[in-house]
Structures are given as C-alpha cells and as structure tokens.
N, C-alpha and C positions, 0 to 999 in steps of 0.2 A: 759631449765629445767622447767622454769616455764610456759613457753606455755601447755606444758605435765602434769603437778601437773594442772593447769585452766581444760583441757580438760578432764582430770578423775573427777575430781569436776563437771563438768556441765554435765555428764553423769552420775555421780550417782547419780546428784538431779533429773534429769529427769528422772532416770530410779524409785527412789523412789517416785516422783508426777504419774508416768504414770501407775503403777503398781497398786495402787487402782482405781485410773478408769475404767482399764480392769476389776479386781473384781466386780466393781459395775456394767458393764452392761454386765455382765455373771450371773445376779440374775435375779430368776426368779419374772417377773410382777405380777405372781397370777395365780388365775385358769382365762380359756376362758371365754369370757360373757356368751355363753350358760349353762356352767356348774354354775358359778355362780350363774344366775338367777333361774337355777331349786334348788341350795342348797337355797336359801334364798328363793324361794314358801316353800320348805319342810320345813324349820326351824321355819318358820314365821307361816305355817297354823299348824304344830303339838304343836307351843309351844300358837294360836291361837295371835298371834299380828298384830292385824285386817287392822293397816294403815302403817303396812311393806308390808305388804301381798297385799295391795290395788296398790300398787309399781310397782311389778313387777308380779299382773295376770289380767287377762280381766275382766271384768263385772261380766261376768256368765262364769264358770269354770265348763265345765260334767265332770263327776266322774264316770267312769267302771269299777267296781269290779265284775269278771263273768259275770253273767247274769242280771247284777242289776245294773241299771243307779240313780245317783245320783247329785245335785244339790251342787254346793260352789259359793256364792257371796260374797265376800269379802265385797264389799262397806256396805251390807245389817250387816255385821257380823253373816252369817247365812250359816252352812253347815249341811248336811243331811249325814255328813260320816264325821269321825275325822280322822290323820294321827299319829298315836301311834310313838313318838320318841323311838330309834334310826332307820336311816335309814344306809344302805349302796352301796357300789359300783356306782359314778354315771360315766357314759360314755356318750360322744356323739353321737346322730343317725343322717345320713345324707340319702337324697333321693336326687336322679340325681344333688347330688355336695352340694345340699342346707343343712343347719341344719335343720329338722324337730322337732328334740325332744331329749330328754336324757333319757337314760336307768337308771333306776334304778335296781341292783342286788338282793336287799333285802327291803321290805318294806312293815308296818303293818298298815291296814285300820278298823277301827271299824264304824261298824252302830246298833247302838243300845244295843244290850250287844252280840254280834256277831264281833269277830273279826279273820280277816283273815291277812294271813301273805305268802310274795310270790315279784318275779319278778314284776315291773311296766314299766310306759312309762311316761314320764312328756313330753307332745307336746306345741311346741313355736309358735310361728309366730314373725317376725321380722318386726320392726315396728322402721325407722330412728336410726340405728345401735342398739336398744337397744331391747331383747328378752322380751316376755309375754309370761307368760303360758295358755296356752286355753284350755285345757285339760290333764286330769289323766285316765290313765287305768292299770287296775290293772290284774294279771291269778294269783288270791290267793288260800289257802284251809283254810279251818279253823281249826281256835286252839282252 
C-alpha cells in the first residue's frame, strides 16, 4: 500500500514540475528578425531616434515614394522624407527561398508639406544573421 501511495505522489509531482515547462516552451519567442528589424526601422525613423535607427539601417537608405527618390542617412541624422506614425500590416517577402524585404500594408510618407499614404516595401539584406534595411518604396496617393 505504500509502494502505491509513493508512486501517486511521485507522479503527481512530476506531472505538476513537467506541466509548466511544456507551457513555457509553447510561448511564442516574438516576432522573426526580419519583421523585427523592419518594425524598429519604422518606429525608430517616424518617432526620428537617430542612434536606434543607426542599429538596424545601412549608411544611406533610398526612399521611393512614386516617382520621387529620396535620401535617409541615419548616421548624418538627415532625411529628405519623414515616416508619419502609425503604420500597419507587416509581412515577410521572400525571393527564391531568401528574405528580401517586408511588406508593409499601410504606411504614411511626408516630403515637405505633401504627404502621401499607401502600401510599402521595407528591403533587407542580411548581414551575419542580423537584417538591415537598405531601402523604402513606397505606391502612395496623396492626402
């Protein structure tokens, strides 16, 4: 009888130790680094936090909104197009298997007192596991 009482005891402690472990690695880690790295380019260049932003984009970052190219250097603290918060929808884009870049579904660009609002593309390059952005293109209209 007490072999029987021991053996329910040591199976319901283990089953109480084992059971939040499984919880814990049933949660999710976060988003993917690509998605990451494009939500912290957007968050960084629209709220303008120059040496977050210097983190995770290249040098010189082109800027396509339509027919109009524009310049973002982070390191310089100097862009020729702002990124009007809020943004939405980000997805990842893959060509032949690779990550290329992330879609963005919604997102507002201002140059000057002209601001346009529309689909994007935030493009990566992958550089010893960690993503930079090299470029923005934007097919906006204006508002």
């Amino acid at each position: 009888m007490r072999m029987g009482r021991a053996a329910i005891f040591v199976s319901l402690a283990l089953s109480i130790c084992v059971a939040p472990l499984a919880a814990h690695a049933q949660q999710p880690a976060g988003p993917p680094p690509q998605i990451q790295a494009a939500q912290t380019f957007l968050m960084t260049w629209g709220s303008q936090k120059w040496d977050e932003l210097k983190a995770v984009a290249a040098d010189t970052v082109t800027v396509k909104v339509g027919p109009g190219t524009y310049t973002l250097q982070p390191a310089a603290q100097k862009s020729d197009v702002q990124l009007t918060l809020p943004f939405r929808g980000l997805s990842t884009v893959r060509t032949d298997g690779k990550i290329t870049g992330v879609k963005v579904d919604e997102m507002a660009l201002k140059m000057g007192d002209k601001e346009m609002r529309g689909p994007g593309m935030v493009d990566l390059k992958e550089e010893n596991g960690a993503f930079r952005v090299t470029g923005v293109s934007a097919t906006s209209t204006p508002q």
